[in-house]
C-alpha positions as a Markdown table, in Angstrom:
| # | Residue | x | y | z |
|---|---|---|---|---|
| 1 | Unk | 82.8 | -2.4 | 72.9 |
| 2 | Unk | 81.2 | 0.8 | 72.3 |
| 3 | Unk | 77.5 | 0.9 | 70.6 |
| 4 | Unk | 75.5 | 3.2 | 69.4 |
| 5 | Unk | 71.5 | 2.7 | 68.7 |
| 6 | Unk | 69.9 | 4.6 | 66.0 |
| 7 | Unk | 66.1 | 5.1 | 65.9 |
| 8 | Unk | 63.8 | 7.5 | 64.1 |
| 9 | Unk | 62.7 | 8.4 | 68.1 |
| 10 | Unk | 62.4 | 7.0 | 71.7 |
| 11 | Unk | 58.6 | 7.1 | 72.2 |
| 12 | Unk | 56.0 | 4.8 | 72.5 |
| 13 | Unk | 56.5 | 1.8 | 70.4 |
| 14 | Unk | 57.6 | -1.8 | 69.8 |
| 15 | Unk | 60.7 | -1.0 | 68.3 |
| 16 | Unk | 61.8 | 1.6 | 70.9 |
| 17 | Unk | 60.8 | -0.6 | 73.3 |
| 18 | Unk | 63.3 | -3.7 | 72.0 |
| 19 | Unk | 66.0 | -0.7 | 71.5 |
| 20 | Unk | 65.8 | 0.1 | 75.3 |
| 21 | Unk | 65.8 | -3.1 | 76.5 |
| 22 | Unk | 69.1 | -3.7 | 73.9 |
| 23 | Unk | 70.6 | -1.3 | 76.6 |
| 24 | Unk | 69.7 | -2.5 | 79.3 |
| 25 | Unk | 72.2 | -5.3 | 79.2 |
| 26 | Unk | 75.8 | -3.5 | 80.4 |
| 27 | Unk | 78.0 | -5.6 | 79.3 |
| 28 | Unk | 78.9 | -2.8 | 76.8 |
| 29 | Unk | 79.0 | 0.7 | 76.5 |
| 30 | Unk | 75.5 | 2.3 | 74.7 |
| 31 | Unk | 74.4 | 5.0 | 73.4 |
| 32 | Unk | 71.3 | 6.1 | 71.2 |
| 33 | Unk | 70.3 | 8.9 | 68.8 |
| 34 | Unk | 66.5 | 9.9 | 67.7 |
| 35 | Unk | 64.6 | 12.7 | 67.5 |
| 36 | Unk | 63.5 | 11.8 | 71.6 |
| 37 | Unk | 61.0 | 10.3 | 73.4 |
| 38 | Unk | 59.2 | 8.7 | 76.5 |
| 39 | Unk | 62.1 | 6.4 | 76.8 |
| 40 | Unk | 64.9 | 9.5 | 77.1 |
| 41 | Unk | 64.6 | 9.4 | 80.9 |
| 42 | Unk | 64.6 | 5.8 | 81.2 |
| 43 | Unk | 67.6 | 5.6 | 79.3 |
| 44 | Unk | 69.2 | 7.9 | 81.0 |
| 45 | Unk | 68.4 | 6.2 | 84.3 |
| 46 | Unk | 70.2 | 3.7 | 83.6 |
| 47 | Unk | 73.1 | 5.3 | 82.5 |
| 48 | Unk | 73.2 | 5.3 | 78.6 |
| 49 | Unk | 73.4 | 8.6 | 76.7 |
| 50 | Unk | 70.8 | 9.8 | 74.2 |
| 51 | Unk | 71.8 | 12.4 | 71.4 |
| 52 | Unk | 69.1 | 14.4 | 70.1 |
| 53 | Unk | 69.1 | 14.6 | 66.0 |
| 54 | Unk | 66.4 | 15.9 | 63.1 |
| 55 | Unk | 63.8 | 13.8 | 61.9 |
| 56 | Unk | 65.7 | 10.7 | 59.3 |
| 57 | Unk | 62.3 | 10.6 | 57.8 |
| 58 | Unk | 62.8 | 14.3 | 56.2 |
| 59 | Unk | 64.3 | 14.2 | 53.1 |
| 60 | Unk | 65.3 | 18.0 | 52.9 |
| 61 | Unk | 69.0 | 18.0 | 52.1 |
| 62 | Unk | 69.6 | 20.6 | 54.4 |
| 63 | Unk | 68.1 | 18.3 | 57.3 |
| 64 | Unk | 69.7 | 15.1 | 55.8 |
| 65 | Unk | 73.4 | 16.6 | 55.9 |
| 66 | Unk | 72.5 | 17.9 | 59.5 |
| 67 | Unk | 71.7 | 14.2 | 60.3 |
| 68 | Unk | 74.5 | 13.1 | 58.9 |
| 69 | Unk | 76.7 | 15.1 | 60.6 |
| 70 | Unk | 75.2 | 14.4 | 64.1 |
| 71 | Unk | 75.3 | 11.1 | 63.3 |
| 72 | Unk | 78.9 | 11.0 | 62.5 |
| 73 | Unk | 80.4 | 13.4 | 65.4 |
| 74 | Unk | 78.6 | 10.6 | 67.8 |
| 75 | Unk | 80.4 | 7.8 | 66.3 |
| 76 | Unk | 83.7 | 9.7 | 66.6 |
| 77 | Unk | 83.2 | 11.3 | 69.9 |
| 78 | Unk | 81.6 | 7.9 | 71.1 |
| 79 | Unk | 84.5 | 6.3 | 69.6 |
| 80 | Unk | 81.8 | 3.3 | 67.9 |
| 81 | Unk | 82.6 | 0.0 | 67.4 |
| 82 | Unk | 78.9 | -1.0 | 66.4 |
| 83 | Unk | 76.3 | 1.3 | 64.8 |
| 84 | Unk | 73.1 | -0.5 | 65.4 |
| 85 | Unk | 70.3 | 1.3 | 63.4 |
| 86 | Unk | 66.4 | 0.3 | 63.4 |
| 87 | Unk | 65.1 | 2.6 | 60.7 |
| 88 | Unk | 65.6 | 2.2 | 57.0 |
| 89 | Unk | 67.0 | 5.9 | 57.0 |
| 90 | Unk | 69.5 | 5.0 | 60.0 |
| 91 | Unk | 70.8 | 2.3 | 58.2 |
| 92 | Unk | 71.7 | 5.0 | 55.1 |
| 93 | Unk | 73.2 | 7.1 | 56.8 |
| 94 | Unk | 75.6 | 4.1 | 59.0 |
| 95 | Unk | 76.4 | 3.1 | 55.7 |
| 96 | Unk | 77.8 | 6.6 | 54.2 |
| 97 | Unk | 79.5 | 6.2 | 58.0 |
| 98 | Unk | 81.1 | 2.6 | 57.3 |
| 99 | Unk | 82.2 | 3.9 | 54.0 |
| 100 | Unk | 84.0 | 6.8 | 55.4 |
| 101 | Unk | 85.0 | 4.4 | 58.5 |
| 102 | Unk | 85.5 | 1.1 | 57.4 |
| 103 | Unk | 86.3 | -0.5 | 61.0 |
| 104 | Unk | 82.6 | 0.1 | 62.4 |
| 105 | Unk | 80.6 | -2.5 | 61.9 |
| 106 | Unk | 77.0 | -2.5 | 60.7 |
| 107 | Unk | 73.9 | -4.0 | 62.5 |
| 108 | Unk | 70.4 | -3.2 | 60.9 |
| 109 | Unk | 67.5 | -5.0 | 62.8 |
| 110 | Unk | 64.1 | -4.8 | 60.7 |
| 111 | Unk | 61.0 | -4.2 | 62.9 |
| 112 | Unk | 58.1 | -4.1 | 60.2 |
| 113 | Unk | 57.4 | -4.9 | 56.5 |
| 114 | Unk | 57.7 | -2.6 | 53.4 |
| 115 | Unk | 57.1 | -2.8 | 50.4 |
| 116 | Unk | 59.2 | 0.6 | 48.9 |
| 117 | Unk | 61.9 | 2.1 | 48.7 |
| 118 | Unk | 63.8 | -1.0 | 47.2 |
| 119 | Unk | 67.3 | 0.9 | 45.5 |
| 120 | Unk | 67.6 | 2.4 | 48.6 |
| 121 | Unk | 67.3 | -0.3 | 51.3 |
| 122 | Unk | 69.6 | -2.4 | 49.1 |
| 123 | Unk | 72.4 | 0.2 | 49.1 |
| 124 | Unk | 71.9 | 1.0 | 52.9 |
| 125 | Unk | 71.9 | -2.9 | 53.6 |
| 126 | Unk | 74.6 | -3.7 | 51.9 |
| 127 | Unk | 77.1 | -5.1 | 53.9 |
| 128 | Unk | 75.2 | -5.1 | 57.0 |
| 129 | Unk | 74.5 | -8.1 | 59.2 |
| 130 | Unk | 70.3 | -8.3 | 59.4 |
| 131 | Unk | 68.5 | -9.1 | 62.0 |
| 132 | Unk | 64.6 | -9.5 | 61.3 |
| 133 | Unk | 62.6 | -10.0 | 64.7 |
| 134 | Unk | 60.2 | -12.7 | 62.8 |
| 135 | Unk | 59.4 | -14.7 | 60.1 |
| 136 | Unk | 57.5 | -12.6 | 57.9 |
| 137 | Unk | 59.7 | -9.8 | 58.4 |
| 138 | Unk | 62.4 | -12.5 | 56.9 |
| 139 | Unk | 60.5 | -13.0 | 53.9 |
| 140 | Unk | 59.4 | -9.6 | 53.1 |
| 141 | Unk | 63.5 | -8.5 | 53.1 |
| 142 | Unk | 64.3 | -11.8 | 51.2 |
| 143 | Unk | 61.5 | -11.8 | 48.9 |
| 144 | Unk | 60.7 | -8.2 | 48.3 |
| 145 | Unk | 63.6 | -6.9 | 48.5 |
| 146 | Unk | 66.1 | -9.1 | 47.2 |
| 147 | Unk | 68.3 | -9.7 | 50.0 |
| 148 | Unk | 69.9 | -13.2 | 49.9 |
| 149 | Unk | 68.4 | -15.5 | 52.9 |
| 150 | Unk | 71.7 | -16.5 | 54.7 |
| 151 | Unk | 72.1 | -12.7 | 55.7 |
| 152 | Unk | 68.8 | -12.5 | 57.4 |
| 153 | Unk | 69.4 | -13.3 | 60.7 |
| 154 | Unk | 65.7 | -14.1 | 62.5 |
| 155 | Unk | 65.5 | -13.0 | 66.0 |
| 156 | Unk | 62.1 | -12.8 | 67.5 |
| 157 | Unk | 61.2 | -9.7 | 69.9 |
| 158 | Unk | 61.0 | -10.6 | 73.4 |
| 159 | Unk | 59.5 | -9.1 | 77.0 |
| 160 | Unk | 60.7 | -9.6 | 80.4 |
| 161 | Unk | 58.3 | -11.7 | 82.5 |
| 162 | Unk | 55.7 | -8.9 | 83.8 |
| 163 | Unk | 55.3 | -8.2 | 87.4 |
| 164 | Unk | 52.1 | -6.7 | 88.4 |
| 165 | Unk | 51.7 | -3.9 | 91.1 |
| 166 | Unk | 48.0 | -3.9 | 91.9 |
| 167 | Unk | 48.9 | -0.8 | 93.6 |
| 168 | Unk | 49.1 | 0.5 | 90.0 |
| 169 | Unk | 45.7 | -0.9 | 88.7 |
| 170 | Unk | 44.1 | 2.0 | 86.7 |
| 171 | Unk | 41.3 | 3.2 | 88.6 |
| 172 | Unk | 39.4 | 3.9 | 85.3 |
| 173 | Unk | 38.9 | 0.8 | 84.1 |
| 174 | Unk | 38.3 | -0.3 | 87.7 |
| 175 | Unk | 35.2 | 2.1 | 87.6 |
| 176 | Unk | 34.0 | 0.3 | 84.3 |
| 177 | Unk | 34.4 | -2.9 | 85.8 |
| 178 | Unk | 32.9 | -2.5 | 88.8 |
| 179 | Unk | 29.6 | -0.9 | 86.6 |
| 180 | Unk | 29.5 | -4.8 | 85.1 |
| 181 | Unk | 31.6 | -3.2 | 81.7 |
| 182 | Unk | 32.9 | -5.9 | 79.0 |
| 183 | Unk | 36.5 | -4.4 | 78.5 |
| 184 | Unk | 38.1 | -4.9 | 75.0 |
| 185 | Unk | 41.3 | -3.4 | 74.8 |
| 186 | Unk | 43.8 | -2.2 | 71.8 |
| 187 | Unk | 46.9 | -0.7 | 72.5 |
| 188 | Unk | 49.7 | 0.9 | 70.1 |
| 189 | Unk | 50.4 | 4.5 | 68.2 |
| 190 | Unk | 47.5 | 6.1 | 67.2 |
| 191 | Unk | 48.2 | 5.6 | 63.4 |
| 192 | Unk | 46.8 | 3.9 | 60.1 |
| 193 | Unk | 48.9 | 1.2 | 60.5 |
| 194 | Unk | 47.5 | 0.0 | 63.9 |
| 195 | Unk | 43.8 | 0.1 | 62.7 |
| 196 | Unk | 42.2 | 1.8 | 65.1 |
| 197 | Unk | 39.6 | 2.7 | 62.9 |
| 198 | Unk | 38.6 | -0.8 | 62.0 |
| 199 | Unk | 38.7 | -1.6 | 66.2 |
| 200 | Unk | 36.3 | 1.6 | 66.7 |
| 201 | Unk | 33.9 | 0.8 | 64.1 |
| 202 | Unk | 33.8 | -3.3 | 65.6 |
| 203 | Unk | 32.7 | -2.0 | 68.2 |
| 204 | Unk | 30.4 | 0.1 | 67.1 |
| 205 | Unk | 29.0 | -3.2 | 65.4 |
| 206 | Unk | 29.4 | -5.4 | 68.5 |
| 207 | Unk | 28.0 | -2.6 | 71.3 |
| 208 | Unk | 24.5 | -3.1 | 69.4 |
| 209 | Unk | 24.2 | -6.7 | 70.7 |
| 210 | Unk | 25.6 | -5.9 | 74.1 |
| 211 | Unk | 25.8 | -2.3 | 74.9 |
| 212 | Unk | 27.8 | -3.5 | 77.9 |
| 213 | Unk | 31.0 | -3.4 | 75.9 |
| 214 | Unk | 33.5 | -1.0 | 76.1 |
| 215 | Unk | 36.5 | -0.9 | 73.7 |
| 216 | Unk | 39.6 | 0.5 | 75.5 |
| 217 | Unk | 41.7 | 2.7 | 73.8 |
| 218 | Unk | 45.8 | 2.7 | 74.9 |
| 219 | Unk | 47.8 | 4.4 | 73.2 |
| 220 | Unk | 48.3 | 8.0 | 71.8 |
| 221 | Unk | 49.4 | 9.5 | 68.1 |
| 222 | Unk | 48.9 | 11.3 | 65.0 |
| 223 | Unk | 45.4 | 9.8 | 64.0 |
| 224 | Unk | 44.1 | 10.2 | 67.6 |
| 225 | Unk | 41.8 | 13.6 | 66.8 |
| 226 | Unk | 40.6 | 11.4 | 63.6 |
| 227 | Unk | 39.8 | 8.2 | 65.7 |
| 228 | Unk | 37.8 | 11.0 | 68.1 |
| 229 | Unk | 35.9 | 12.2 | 65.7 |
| 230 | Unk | 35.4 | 8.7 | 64.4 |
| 231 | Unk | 33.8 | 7.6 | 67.7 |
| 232 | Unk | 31.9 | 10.8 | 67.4 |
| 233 | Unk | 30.0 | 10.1 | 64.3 |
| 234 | Unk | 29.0 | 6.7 | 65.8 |
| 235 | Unk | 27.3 | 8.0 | 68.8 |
| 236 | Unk | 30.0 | 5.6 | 70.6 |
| 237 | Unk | 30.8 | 8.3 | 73.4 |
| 238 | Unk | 29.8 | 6.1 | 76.2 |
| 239 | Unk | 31.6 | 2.5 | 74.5 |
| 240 | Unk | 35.2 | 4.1 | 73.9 |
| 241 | Unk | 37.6 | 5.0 | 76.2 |
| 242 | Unk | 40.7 | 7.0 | 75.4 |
| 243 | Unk | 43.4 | 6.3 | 78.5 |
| 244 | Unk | 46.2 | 7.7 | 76.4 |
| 245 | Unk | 50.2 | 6.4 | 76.7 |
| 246 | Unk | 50.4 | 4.5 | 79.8 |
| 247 | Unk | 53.7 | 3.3 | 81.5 |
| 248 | Unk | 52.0 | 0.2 | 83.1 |
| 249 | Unk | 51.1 | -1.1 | 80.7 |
| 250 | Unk | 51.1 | -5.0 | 81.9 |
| 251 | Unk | 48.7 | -3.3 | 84.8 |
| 252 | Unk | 45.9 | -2.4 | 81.8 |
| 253 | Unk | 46.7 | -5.8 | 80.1 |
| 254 | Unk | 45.1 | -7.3 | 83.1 |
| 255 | Unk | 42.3 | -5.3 | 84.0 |
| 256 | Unk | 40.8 | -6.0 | 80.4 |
| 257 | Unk | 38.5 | -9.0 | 79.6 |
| 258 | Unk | 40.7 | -9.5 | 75.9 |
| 259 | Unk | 42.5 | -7.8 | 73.5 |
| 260 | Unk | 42.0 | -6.7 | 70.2 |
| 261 | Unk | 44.9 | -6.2 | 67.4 |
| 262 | Unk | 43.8 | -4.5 | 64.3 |
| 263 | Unk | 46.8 | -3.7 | 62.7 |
| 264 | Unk | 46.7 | -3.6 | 58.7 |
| 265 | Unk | 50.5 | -4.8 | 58.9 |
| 266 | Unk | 52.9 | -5.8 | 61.4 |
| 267 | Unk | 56.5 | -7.0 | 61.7 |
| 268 | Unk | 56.5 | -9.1 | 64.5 |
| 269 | Unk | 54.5 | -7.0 | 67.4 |
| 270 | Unk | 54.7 | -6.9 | 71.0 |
| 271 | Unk | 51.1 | -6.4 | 72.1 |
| 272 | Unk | 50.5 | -10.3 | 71.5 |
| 273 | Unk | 53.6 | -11.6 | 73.4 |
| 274 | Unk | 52.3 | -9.2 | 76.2 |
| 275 | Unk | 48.9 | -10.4 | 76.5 |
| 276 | Unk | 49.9 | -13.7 | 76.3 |
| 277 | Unk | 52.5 | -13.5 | 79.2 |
| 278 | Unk | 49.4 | -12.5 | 81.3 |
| 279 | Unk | 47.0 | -15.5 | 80.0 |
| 280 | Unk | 44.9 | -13.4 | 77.8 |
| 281 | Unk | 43.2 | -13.8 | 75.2 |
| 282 | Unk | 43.9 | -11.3 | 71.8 |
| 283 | Unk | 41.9 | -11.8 | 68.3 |
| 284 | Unk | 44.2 | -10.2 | 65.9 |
| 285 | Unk | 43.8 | -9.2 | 62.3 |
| 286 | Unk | 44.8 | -12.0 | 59.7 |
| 287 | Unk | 48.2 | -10.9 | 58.6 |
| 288 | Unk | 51.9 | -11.9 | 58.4 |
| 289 | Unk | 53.3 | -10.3 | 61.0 |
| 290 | Unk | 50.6 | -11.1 | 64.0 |
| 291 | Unk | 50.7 | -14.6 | 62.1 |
């Protein structure tokens, strides 16, 4: 059987995360399209093709029929049985495909909660078979969206059991530590959803009690110059740390005292599952998805 993943791109994030770990199992034929990413060399390490494409998120016609296009010489070269998509966008564009090509199947798999864009995720649902990886995610498509509830297929994200290299330990945080630093970590994309902004300006609170604390930073993306200059304003220079994307990531997870999720929504997140595979301790923001 012959797959093919779509995402909006291969970087850092839960969602490309679960897409490379979808590939990982062999027991059919993969491939993926996005716009690229950190996981591009992974992939093809382990021997499943990425296609490069435009952004799905543009709406420029001339960029969407370019999409479309990519999209469908894939599916034909690729000869897919399975179009798996992961992005609202991806699954409009498999649909135009299953109209054209009846025979491919559908899979959407929903990673977060919306609350737009309703005529269109109908239409590019509609004969799909949905996969939400929580709960919430569930009710926001069923809910919000319409969708009846025996499509909604709920199956919750996942991680291999971490195996920690000590050899890999960053040697940053093992400065801080050894100085007697409280280490309070928040990884994801740098972006408005994740909350960053809320986590720096805690600590900001928090450091004035002890100024022994030191919120760790791990992660990188669009907001990162704005969480800077954030940090900045505070006078917090010496209680942030920026460490940037990191590959060992269950390395950092154990090196810090607890973890922080400020996330102002969520679909069903990885950080948690991560820390908690590790015995740690994560205060998260009070909403559906880290509920």
């Amino acid at each position: 059987m012959n797959i093919l993943h779509i995402s909006r791109t291969m970087g850092q994030g839960g969602a490309e995360k679960i897409v490379y770990q979808l590939c990982e199992n062999n027991a059919h034929k993969q491939c993926v399209i996005s716009t690229g990413g950190i996981y591009v060399n992974k992939l093809e390490k382990i021997g499943v093709k990425h296609f490069y494409m435009p952004d799905i998120e543009n709406k420029r016609i001339t960029l969407m029929i370019e999409c479309f296009f990519k999209i469908f010489k894939v599916v034909k070269k690729q000869k897919i049985d399975i179009i798996h998509t992961h992005h609202r966008m991806a699954a409009f564009y498999a649909r135009l495909i299953c109209i054209i090509c009846p025979k491919i199947k559908h899979v959407y798999t929903a990673h977060n909660i919306f609350s737009n864009r309703k005529a269109l995720t109908r239409f590019s649902l509609k004969n799909a078979t949905i996969v939400a990886v929580g709960k919430g995610v569930k009710n926001n498509l069923v809910n919000d969206y319409e969708i009846l509830d025996e499509r909604v297929n709920i199956i919750y994200n996942s991680i291999k059991k971490p195996k920690i290299n000590h050899q890999k330990r960053n040697r940053v945080l093992e400065d801080l530590l050894k100085n007697e630093k409280y280490l309070v970590g928040n990884i994801g994309r740098l972006t408005e959803q994740k909350g960053f902004d809320i986590f720096v300006k805690a600590i900001s609170n928090v450091s004035k009690i002890n100024p022994n604390i030191v919120g760790v930073i791990v992660g990188d993306g669009e907001d990162r110059k704005k969480i800077e200059n954030t940090v900045i304003s505070l006078h917090l220079e010496k209680n942030i740390c920026f460490l940037g994307y990191q590959a060992n990531i269950f390395e950092i997870i154990e090196q810090l005292n607890f973890i922080v999720l400020s996330s102002r929504w969520e679909g069903f997140p990885l950080t948690p599952i991560e820390s908690f595979a590790l015995g740690k301790t994560i205060i998260a923001s009070d909403i559906t998805g880290n509920k």
